[in-house]
N, C-alpha and C positions, 0 to 999 in steps of 0.2 A: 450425201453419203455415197460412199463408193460400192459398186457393186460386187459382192463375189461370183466369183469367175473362178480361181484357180484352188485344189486341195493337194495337199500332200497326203498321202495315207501311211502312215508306216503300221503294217500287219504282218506276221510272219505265217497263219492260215490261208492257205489257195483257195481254200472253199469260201472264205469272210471274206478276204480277197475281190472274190469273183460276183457276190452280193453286191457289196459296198457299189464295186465298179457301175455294175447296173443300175441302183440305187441312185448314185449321183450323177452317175455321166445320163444314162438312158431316161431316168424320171426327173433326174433333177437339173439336167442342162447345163450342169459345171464339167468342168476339163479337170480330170482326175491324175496324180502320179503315184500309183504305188508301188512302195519300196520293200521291201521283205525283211531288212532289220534295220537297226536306228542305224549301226554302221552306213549301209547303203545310202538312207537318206540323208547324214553327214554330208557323202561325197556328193549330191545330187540337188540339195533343196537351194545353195543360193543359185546356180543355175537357172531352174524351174521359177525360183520365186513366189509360193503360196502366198493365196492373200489368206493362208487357213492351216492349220497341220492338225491333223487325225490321229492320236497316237494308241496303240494297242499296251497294256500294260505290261502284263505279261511273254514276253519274249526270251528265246535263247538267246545268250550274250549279252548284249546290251540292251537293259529293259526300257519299259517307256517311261520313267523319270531322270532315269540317266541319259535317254536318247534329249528329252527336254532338255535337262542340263546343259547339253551340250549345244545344241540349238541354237539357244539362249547366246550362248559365247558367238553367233557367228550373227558380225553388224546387221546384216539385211536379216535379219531373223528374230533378232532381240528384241521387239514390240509385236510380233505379228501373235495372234491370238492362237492356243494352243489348247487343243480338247481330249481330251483320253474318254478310246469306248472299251468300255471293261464290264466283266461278270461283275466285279468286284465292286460293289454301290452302298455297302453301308455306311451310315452316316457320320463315323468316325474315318474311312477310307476315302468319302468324295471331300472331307474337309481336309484331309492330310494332302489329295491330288491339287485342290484349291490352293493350300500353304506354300508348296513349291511351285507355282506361277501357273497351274491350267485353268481358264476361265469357266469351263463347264464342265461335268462328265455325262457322257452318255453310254446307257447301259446296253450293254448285249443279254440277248439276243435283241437286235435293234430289229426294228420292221422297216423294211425295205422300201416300201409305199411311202413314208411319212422322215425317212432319214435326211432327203435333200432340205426339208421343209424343215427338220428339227436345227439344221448343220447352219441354217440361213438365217435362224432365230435368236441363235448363238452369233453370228455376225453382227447383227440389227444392233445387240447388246454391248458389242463390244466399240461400236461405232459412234458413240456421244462426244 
C-alpha cells in the first residue's frame, strides 16, 4: 500500500486553515497545500499532486461539490480519493456528498489531535 504523504486542503477559513495546517503537517507528518477556493486549487492540484484532497463544503464562488466536479475532469485527479469536512453531517447530506464521488465525510469541528490519524483511516480505506 502506498503511503500518504501529500494533502490538498481546499478551505476558504484562515482560522480552519491554520488548525488543519497544524493538525496534518505538525501532528500528523504529511506535507499540506492549502488553497482558499476550489478556483485556486483548479490551477494548482495536478502540479502538487495529492495522494488526498480535503474539500470544505461550503465556500464563496465555487463550492466543494462543484470544486469536486471539476477535479474529477482533470486525468491526475480523476481516481484520487476525495473527502469533504463540513458542519453539515446529517445523514441524508453525508449520503448525497458520498453520491457525487466523496469517499468519507469528516465533520467539523474536527479535533486537531486525531484529524491526521482520522485523514489516514480514510486512506487505508480507500487503498484495497
Amino acid at each position: 500500500m502506498r503511503e500518504l504523504r501529500k494533502i490538498l486542503y481546499v478551505e476558504d477559513e484562515p482560522d480552519i486553515q491554520a488548525i488543519a495546517r497544524l493538525a496534518l503537517e505538525t501532528v500528523g507528518g504529511l506535507e499540506v497545500q492549502i488553497c482558499a477556493s476550489g478556483q485556486e486549487a483548479l490551477d494548482i492540484a495536478e502540479a502538487f499532486d495529492p495522494d488526498l484532497v480535503l474539500l470544505d463544503v461550503m465556500m464563496p464562488g465555487m463550492d466543494g461539490p462543484s470544486t469536486l466536479a471539476a477535479l474529477r475532469k482533470l486525468p491526475s485527479l480523476a481516481d484520487k480519493p476525495m473527502v469533504f469536512m463540513t458542519a453539515k453531517v446529517q445523514p441524508h447530506e453525508v449520503l448525497h456528498y458520498r453520491e457525487i464521488g466523496a469517499v468519507e465525510v469528516i465533520a467539523k469541528p474536527f479535533d486537531p489531535m486525531t484529524l491526521a490519524a482520522q485523514v489516514r483511516e480514510v486512506w487505508s480505506s480507500t487503498q484495497g
